[in-house]
C-alpha positions in Angstrom: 63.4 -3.5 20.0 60.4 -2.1 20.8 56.8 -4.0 21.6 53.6 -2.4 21.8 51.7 -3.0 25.1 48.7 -5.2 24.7 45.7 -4.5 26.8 43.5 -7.0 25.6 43.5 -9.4 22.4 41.2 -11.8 20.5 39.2 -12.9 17.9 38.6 -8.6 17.3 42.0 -7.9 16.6 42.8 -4.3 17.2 39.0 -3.8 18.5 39.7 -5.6 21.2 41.8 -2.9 22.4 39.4 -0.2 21.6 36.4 -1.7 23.0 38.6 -3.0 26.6 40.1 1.3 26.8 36.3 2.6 26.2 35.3 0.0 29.0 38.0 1.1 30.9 36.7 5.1 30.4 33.2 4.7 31.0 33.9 2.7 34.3 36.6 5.3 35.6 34.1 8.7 34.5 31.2 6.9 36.2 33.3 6.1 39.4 34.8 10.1 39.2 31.1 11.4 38.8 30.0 9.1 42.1 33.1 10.3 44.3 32.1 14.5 43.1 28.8 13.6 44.2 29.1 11.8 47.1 31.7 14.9 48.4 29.3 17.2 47.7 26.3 15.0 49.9 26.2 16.4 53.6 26.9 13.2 56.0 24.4 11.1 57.0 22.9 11.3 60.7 24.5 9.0 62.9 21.7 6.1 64.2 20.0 7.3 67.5 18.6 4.8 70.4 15.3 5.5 68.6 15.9 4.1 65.3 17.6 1.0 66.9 14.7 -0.5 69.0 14.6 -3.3 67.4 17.4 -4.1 69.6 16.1 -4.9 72.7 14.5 -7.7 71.1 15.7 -11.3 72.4 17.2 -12.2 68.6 19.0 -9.3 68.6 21.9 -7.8 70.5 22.9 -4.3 71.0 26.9 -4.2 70.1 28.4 -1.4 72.7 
């Protein structure tokens, strides 16, 4: 016998499966569209002893 998957059910009836896979496709395009960009960033400049002096302070520690 077969049974149809159910994603999502409520008070909507067959909306409720509609509106939970559009969800669903909004969150994984805007998740793709932040990986592309983020491959396509150059990489970030790794902190220099500069940047950090706020380190030598005495509520602060440098971690080695």
């Amino acid at each position: 016998m077969f049974s149809p998957v159910i994603l999502a059910h409520g008070a909507l009836g067959p909306w409720d499966e509609l509106i939970f896979l559009g969800v669903s496709v909004i969150f994984l395009t805007m998740m793709g569209i932040s990986w592309v960009r983020s491959r396509t960033n150059p990489p970030l400049d790794p902190p220099t002893a500069s940047s950090t002096a706020y380190a030598d302070t005495p509520d602060h520690y440098r971690l080695d």
